[in-house]
C-alpha positions in Angstrom: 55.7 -8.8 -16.0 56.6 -8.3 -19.6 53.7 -11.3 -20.3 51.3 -9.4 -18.4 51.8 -6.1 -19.9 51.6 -7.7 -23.4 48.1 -9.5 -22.3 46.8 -5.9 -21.0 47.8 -4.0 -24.0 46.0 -7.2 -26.3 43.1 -6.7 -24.2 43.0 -3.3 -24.4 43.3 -3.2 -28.6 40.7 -5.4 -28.5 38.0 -3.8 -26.8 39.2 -0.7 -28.8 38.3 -2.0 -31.7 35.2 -4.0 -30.1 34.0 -0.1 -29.1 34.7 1.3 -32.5 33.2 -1.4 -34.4 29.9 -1.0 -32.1 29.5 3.0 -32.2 30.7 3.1 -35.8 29.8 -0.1 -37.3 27.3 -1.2 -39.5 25.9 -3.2 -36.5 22.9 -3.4 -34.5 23.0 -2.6 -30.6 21.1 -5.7 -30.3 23.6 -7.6 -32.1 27.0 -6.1 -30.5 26.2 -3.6 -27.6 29.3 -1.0 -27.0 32.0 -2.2 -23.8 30.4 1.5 -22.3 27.2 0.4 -22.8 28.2 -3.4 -21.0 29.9 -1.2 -18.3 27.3 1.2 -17.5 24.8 -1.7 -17.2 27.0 -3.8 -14.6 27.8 -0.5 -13.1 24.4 0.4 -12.5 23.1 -3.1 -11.4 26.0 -3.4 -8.8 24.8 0.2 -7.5 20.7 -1.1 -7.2 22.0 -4.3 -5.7 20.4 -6.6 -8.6 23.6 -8.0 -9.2 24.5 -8.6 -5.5 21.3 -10.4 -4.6 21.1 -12.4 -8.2 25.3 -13.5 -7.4 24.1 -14.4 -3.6 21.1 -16.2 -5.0 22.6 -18.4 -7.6 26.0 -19.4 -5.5 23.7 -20.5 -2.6 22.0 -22.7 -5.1 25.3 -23.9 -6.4 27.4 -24.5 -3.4 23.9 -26.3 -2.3 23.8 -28.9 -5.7 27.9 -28.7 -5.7 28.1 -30.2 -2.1 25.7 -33.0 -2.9 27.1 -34.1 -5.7 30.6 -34.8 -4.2 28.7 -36.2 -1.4 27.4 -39.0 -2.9 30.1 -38.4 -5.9 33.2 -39.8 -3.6 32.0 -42.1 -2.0 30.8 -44.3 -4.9 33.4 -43.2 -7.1 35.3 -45.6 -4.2 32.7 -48.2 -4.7 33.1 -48.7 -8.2 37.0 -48.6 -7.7 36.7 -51.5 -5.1 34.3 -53.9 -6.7 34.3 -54.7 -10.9 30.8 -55.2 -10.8 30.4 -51.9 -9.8 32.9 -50.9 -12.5 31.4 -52.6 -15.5 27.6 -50.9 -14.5 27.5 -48.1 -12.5 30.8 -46.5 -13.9 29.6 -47.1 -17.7 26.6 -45.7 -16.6 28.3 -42.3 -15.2 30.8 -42.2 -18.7 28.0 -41.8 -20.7 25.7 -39.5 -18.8 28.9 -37.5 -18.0 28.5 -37.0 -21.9 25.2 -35.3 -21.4 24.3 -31.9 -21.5 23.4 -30.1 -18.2 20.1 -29.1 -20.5 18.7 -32.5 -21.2 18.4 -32.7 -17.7 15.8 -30.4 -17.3 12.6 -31.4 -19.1 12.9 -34.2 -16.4 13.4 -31.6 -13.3 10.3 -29.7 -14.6 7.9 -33.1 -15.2 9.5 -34.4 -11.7 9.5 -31.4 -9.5 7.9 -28.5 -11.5 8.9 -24.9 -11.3 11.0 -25.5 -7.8 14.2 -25.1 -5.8 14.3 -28.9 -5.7 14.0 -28.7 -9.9 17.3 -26.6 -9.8 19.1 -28.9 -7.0 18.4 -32.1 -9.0 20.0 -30.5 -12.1 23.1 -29.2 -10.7 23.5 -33.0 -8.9 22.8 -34.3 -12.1 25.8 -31.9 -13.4 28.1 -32.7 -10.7 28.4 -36.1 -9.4 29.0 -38.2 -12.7 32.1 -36.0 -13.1 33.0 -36.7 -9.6 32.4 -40.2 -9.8 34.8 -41.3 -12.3 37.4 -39.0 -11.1 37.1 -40.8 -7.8 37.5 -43.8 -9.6 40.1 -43.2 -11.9 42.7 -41.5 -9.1 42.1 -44.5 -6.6 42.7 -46.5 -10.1 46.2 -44.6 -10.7 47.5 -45.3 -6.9 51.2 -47.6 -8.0 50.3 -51.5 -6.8 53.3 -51.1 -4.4 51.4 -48.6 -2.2 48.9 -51.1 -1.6 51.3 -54.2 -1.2 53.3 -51.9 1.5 50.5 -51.1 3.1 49.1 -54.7 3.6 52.6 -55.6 4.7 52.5 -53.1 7.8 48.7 -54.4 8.9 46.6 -52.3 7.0 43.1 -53.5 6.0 39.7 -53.2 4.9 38.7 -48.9 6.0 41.9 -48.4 7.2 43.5 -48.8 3.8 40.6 -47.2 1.9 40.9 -43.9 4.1 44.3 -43.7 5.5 46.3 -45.2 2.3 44.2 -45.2 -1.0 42.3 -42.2 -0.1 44.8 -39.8 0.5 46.9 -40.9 -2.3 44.3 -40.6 -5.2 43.8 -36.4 -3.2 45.0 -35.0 -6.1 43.1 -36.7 -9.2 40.1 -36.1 -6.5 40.7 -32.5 -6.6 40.8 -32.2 -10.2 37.8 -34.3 -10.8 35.7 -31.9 -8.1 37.1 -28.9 -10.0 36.0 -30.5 -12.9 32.4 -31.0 -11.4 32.5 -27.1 -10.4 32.8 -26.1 -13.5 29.7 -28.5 -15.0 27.8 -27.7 -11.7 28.4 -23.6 -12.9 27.1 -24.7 -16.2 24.5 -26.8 -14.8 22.8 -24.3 -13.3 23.0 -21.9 -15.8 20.8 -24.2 -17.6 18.6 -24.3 -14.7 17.6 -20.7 -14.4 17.5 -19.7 -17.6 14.7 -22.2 -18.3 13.3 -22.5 -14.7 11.8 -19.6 -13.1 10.7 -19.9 -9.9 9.4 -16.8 -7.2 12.0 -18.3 -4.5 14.6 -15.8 -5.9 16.2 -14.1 -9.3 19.8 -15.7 -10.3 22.2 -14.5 -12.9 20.4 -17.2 -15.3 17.1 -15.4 -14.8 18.7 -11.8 -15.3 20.3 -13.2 -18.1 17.1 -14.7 -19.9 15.3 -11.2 -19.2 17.9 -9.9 -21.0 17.8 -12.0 -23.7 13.6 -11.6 -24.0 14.3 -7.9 -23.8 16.9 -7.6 -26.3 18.8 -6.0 -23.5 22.2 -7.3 -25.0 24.5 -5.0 -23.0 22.7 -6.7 -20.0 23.0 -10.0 -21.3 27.1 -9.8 -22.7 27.5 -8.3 -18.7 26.4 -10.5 -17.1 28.0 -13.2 -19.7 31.2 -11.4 -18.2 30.0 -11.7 -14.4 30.0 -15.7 -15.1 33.3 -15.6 -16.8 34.9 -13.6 -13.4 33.3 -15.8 -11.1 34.3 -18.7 -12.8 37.8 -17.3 -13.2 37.9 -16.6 -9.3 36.6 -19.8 -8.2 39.3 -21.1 -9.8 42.0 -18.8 -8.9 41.0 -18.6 -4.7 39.9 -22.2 -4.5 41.3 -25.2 -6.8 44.2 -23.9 -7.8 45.9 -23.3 -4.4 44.6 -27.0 -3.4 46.3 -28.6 -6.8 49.3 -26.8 -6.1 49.7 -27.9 -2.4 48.7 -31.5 -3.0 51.0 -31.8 -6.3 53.9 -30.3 -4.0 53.3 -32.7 -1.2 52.4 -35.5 -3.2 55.9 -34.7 -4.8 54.6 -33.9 -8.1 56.2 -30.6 -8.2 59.5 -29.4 -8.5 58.6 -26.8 -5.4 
């Protein structure tokens, strides 16, 4: 409680001094809009429904791309754990365009697809699955030898080892690695929006470039602060629960 209070009251200072340094300051609106000024924005775009229908818009198009990448993510992050050919090509393939911004991807999604849905879906694959993969890899990779030699002892082979023994031991690193690939999905298709527009619907990428081709900055530092609570709640209401039960029943907790 004490930790919490402390974080409130730091919070607080800060966007006291944030909303003194903005309505006294020697500082542009443009360059540092007031927290009343962010407020009023988000305030008044939750009340039209622009936020709503830009937050529905943009999670459909990531749970869509999000889905697909640990589709094909797991299952050949189990490939290139089985066979070393695999390994040695595909999986250095994946660490280096892991390495790759979200953005590079999209001069390819525009010359490929042009100014369409399918654009944004091949980024936030693109975003997704290499994280996926090697995550895959690396937790099937981290199962102890003994779980496979006891497993082999009792009669298990060939799927039933793969998806009754290695799979559900390697749950946890799994998890991690698709949390992982949520959060470069979220960036991913940040990227996407902000430099695709398309008439099929207006994301929080698109409100946000507006913003920024407005010089709208309390528009643009609001909804910088709607991605930062999403993000925060995703985390929050979906991985962390999941980590938490799989570390406890994997034994990797102390409760």
């Amino acid at each position: 409680m004490k930790q919490f209070l402390a974080a409130l009251a730091f919070f607080a200072a800060l966007l006291g001094a944030w909303e003194y340094t903005a309505r006294h300051g020697e500082v542009s609106a443009v360059l540092l809009p007031a927290p009343s000024a962010v407020w009023q924005y988000i305030v008044g775009a939750a009340k039209d429904g622009t936020l709503a229908e830009a937050t529905l818009v943009t999670m459909k198009r990531l749970f869509l791309g999000y889905a697909v990448g640990i589709g094909i993510g797991i299952p050949l992050g189990m490939l290139l754990a089985r066979f070393k050919f695999l390994h040695n090509t595909v999986g250095t393939l994946a660490l280096g365009l892991q390495t790759l911004p979200s953005v590079c991807w999209v001069p390819l999604a525009l010359l490929w697809y042009g100014q369409t849905e399918k654009a944004m879906l091949f980024i936030v694959v693109m975003g997704t699955v290499w994280a996926v993969i090697l995550a895959t890899e690396h937790g099937i990779r981290q199962i102890p030898p003994l779980y496979r030699e006891a497993a082999a002892t009792m009669g298990s082979r060939g799927f039933h080892l793969w998806f009754r023994v290695l799979a559900p031991a390697s749950l946890p690193h799994i998890v991690s690695g698709t949390k992982q690939g949520w959060a470069f999905a979220w960036r991913s298709l940040m990227a996407a929006e902000i430099y695709i527009t398309i008439l099929s619907g207006m994301g929080i990428g698109h409100l946000l470039h507006y913003g920024r081709e407005l010089h709208a900055m309390d528009q643009v530092v609001g909804l910088m602060l709607v991605i930062i609570v999403i993000g925060f709640l995703a985390d929050k209401i979906i991985f962390s629960p999941w980590e938490r039960f799989l570390h406890r029943l994997w034994g990797l907790l102390n409760s």
